[in-house]
KOLMI-931794 format. One line per field, with one value per residue: residue number from 1; chain; x, y, z of N, C-alpha, C in turn. Coordinates in steps of 0.001 Angstrom, whole numbers, plus 500000, padded with zeros to 6 digits. Layout:
! residues N
num: (NUM | ...) .
cadena: (A | ...) .
n_px: (X | ...) .
n_py: (Y | ...) .
n_pz: (Z | ...) .
ca_px: (X | ...) .
ca_py: (Y | ...) .
ca_pz: (Z | ...) .
c_px: (X | ...) .
c_py: (Y | ...) .
c_pz: (Z | ...) .
! end
This chain:
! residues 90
num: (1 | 2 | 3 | 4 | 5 | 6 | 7 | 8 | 9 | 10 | 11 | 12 | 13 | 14 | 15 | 16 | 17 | 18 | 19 | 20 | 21 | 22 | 23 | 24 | 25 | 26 | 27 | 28 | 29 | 30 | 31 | 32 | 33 | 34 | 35 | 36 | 37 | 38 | 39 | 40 | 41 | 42 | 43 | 44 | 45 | 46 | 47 | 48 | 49 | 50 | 51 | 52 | 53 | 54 | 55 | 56 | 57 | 58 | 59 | 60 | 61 | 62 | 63 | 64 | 65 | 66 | 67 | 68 | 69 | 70 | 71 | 72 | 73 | 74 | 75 | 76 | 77 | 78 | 79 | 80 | 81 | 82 | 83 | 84 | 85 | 86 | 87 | 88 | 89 | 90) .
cadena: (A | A | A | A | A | A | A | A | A | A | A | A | A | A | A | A | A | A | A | A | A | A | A | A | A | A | A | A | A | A | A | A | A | A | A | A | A | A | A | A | A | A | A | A | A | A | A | A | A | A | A | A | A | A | A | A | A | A | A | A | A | A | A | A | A | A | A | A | A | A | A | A | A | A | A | A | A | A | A | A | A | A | A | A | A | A | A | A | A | A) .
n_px: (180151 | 183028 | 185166 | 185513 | 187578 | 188034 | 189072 | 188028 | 185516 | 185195 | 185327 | 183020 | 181205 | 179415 | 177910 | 175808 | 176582 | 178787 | 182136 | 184436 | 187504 | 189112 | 188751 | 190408 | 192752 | 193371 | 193660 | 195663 | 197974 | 197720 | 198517 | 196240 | 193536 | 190179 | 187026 | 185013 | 185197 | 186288 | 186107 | 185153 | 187452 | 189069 | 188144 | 188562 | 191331 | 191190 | 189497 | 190670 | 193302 | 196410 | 197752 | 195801 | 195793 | 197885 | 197873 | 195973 | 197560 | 199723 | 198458 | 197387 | 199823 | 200642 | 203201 | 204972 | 206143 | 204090 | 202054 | 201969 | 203402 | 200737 | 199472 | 199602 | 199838 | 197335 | 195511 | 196067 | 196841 | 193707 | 192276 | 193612 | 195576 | 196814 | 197565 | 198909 | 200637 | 202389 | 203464 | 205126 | 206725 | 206234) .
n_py: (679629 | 679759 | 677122 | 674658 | 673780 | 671339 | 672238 | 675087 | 674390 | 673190 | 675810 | 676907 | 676585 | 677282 | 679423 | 681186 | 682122 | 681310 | 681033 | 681241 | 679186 | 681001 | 683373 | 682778 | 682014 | 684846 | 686571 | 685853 | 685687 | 688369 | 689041 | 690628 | 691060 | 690251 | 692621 | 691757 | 688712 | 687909 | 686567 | 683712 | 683193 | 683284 | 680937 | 679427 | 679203 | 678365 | 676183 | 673964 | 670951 | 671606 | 669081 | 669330 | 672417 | 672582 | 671217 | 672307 | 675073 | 673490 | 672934 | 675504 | 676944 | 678501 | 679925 | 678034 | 679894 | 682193 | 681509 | 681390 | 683924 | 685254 | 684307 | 685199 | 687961 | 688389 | 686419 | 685267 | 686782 | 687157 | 684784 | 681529 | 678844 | 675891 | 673953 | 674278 | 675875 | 674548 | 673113 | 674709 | 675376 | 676957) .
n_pz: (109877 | 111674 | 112724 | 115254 | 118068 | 119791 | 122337 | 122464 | 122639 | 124823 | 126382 | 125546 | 126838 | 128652 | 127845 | 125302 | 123327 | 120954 | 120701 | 118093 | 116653 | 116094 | 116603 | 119379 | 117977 | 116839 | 119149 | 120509 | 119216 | 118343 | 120615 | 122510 | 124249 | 123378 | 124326 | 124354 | 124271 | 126598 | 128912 | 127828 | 127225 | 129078 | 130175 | 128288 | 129150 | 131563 | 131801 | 130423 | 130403 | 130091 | 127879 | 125660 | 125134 | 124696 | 121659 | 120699 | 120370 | 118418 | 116313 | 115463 | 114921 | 116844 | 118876 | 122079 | 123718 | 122514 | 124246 | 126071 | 127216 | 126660 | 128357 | 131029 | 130747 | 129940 | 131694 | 133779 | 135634 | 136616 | 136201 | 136980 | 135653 | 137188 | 136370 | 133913 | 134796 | 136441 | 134210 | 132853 | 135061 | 137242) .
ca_px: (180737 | 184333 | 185815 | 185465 | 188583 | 187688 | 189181 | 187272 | 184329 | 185166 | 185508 | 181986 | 180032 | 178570 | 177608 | 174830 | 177427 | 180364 | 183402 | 185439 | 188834 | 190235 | 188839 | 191345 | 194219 | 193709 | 193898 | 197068 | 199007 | 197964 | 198773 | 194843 | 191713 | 189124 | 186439 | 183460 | 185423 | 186966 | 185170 | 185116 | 189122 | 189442 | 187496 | 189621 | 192571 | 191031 | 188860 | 191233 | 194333 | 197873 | 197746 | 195003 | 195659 | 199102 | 197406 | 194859 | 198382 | 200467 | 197367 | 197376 | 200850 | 201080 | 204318 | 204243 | 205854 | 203360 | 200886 | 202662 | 203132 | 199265 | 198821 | 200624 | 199801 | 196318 | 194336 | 197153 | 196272 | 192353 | 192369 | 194670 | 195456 | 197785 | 198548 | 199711 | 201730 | 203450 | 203743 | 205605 | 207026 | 206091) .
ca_py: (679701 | 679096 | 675665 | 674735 | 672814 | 670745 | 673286 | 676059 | 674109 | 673148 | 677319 | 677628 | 675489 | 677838 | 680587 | 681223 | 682847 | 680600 | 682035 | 680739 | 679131 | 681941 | 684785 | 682805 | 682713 | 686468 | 687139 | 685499 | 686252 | 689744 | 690005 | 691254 | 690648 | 691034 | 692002 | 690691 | 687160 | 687501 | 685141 | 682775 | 683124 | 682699 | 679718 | 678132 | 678484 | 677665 | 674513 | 673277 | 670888 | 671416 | 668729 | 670096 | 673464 | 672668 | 670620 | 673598 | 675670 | 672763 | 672986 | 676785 | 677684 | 679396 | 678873 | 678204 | 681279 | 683026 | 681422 | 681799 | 685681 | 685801 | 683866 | 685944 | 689418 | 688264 | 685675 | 684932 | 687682 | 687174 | 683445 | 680764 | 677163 | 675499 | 672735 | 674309 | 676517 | 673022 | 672408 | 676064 | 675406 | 678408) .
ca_pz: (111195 | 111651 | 113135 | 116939 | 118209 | 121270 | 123188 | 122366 | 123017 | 126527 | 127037 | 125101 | 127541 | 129568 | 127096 | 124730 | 122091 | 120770 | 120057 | 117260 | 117109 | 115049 | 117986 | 119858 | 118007 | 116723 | 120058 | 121248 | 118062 | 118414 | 121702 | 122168 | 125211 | 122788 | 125799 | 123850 | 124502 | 127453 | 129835 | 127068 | 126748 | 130698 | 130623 | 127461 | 129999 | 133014 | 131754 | 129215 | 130333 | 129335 | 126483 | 124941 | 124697 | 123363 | 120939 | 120044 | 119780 | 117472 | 115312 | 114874 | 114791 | 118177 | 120010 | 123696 | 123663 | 122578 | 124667 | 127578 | 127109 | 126463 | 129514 | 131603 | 130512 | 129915 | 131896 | 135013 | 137306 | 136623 | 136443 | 136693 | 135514 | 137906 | 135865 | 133000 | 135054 | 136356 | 133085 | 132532 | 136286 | 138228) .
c_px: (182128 | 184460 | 186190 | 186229 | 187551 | 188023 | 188641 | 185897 | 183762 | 184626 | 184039 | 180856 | 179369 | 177960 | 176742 | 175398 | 178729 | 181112 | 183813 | 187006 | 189864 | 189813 | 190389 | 192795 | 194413 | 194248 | 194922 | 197827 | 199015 | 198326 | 197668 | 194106 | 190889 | 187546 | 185355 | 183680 | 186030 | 187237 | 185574 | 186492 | 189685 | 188930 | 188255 | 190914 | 192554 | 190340 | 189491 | 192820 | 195036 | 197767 | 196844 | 195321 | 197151 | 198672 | 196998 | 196430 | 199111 | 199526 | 197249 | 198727 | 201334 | 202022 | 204555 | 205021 | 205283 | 201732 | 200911 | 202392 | 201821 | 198909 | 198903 | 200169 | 198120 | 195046 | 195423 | 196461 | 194685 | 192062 | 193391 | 194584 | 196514 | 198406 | 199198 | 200475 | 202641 | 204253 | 205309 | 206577 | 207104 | 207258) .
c_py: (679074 | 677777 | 676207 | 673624 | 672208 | 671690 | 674778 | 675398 | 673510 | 675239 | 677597 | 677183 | 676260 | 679433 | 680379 | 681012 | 681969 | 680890 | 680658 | 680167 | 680458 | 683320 | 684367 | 682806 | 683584 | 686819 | 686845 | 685777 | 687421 | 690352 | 691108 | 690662 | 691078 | 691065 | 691760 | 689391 | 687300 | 686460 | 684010 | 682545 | 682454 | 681527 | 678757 | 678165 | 678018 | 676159 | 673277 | 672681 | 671124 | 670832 | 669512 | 671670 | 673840 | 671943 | 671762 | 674773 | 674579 | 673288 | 674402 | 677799 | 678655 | 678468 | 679012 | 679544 | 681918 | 683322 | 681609 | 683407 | 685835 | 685563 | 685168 | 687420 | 689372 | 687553 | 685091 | 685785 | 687771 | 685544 | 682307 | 679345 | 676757 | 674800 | 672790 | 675488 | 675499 | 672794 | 673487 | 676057 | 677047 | 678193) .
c_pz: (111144 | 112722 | 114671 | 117236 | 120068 | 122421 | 123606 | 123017 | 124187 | 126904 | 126532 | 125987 | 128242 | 129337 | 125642 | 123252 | 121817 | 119890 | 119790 | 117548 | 116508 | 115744 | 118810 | 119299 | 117273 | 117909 | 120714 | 120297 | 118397 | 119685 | 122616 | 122751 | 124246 | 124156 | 125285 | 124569 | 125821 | 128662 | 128987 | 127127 | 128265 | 130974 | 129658 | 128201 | 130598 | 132891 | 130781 | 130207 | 129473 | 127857 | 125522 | 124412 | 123928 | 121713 | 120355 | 119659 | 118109 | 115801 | 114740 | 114848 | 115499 | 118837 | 121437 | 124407 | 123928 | 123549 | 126155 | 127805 | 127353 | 127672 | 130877 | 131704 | 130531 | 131133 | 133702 | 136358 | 137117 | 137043 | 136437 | 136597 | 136210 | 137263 | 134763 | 133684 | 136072 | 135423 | 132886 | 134232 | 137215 | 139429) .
! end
Protein backbone atom coordinates (compact mmCIF):
# COMPACT_ATOMS: atom_id res chain seq x y z
CA UNK A 1 0.00 0.00 0.00
CA UNK A 2 1.43 3.30 -0.77
CA UNK A 3 2.22 6.06 2.03
CA UNK A 4 -0.65 8.05 3.85
CA UNK A 5 0.43 11.69 4.62
CA UNK A 6 -1.62 13.08 7.50
CA UNK A 7 -3.53 14.77 5.08
CA UNK A 8 -4.79 12.16 3.17
CA UNK A 9 -5.82 10.56 6.21
CA UNK A 10 -7.92 13.35 7.53
CA UNK A 11 -9.83 12.98 3.79
CA UNK A 12 -9.91 9.00 4.46
CA UNK A 13 -11.89 9.22 7.69
CA UNK A 14 -15.09 8.61 6.62
CA UNK A 15 -14.59 5.88 3.99
CA UNK A 16 -14.13 2.20 3.99
CA UNK A 17 -11.50 2.52 0.93
CA UNK A 18 -8.28 4.68 1.48
CA UNK A 19 -6.95 6.44 -1.15
CA UNK A 20 -3.29 6.87 -1.42
CA UNK A 21 -1.06 9.89 -1.36
CA UNK A 22 0.11 9.29 -4.87
CA UNK A 23 -4.00 9.12 -6.20
CA UNK A 24 -3.65 12.60 -5.01
CA UNK A 25 -0.87 13.95 -6.47
CA UNK A 26 -1.53 12.01 -9.90
CA UNK A 27 -4.41 13.82 -9.83
CA UNK A 28 -3.36 17.40 -9.35
CA UNK A 29 -0.23 17.08 -11.50
CA UNK A 30 -2.35 15.65 -14.12
CA UNK A 31 -4.76 18.02 -13.94
CA UNK A 32 -7.34 14.81 -13.40
CA UNK A 33 -10.92 14.06 -10.95
CA UNK A 34 -10.23 10.56 -10.82
CA UNK A 35 -14.21 9.80 -9.95
CA UNK A 36 -13.41 6.62 -8.04
CA UNK A 37 -11.69 9.35 -5.52
CA UNK A 38 -13.55 12.12 -5.77
CA UNK A 39 -15.33 12.48 -2.43
CA UNK A 40 -12.18 11.46 -0.92
CA UNK A 41 -10.32 14.46 -2.88
CA UNK A 42 -13.21 16.95 -1.74
CA UNK A 43 -12.82 16.00 1.67
CA UNK A 44 -8.71 16.36 1.54
CA UNK A 45 -9.63 20.05 0.63
CA UNK A 46 -12.42 20.62 2.64
CA UNK A 47 -11.10 18.87 6.02
CA UNK A 48 -7.52 19.70 5.62
CA UNK A 49 -6.14 23.35 6.78
CA UNK A 50 -4.01 25.56 4.70
CA UNK A 51 -0.69 24.51 6.51
CA UNK A 52 -1.17 21.14 6.02
CA UNK A 53 -2.02 20.80 2.71
CA UNK A 54 0.87 23.04 1.76
CA UNK A 55 2.91 20.81 3.72
CA UNK A 56 1.35 17.60 1.86
CA UNK A 57 2.28 19.85 -1.43
CA UNK A 58 6.20 20.94 -0.18
CA UNK A 59 6.52 17.20 0.36
CA UNK A 60 5.38 16.13 -3.13
CA UNK A 61 6.60 18.70 -5.31
CA UNK A 62 3.28 20.34 -6.17
CA UNK A 63 3.40 24.08 -6.57
CA UNK A 64 0.65 26.16 -5.12
CA UNK A 65 0.16 26.77 -8.51
CA UNK A 66 -0.73 23.77 -9.32
CA UNK A 67 -2.86 23.25 -6.45
CA UNK A 68 -4.60 26.18 -6.84
CA UNK A 69 -5.55 25.45 -10.59
CA UNK A 70 -6.75 21.94 -9.32
CA UNK A 71 -8.65 23.66 -6.74
CA UNK A 72 -10.38 25.79 -8.83
CA UNK A 73 -11.22 23.76 -11.85
CA UNK A 74 -11.80 20.87 -9.59
CA UNK A 75 -13.24 20.91 -6.05
CA UNK A 76 -14.25 25.05 -5.80
CA UNK A 77 -17.58 24.96 -7.40
CA UNK A 78 -18.52 21.53 -5.55
CA UNK A 79 -16.90 22.27 -2.28
CA UNK A 80 -15.04 24.87 -0.74
CA UNK A 81 -12.33 25.67 1.90
CA UNK A 82 -12.60 29.22 3.01
CA UNK A 83 -9.53 29.35 4.71
CA UNK A 84 -7.32 28.39 2.21
CA UNK A 85 -8.98 30.65 -0.09
CA UNK A 86 -7.92 33.53 2.64
CA UNK A 87 -4.89 32.13 2.34
CA UNK A 88 -5.08 32.53 -1.78
CA UNK A 89 -7.25 35.86 -0.91
CA UNK A 90 -10.41 35.48 -2.79
Amino acid sequence: MGRIHPATATANQSYCREMTDEVVVKAIKNMEMPEEWKFHIYDFFADNPPGILMRFCEEYGISSEELRAFYERFVRPFCRNRHLEEVWKY
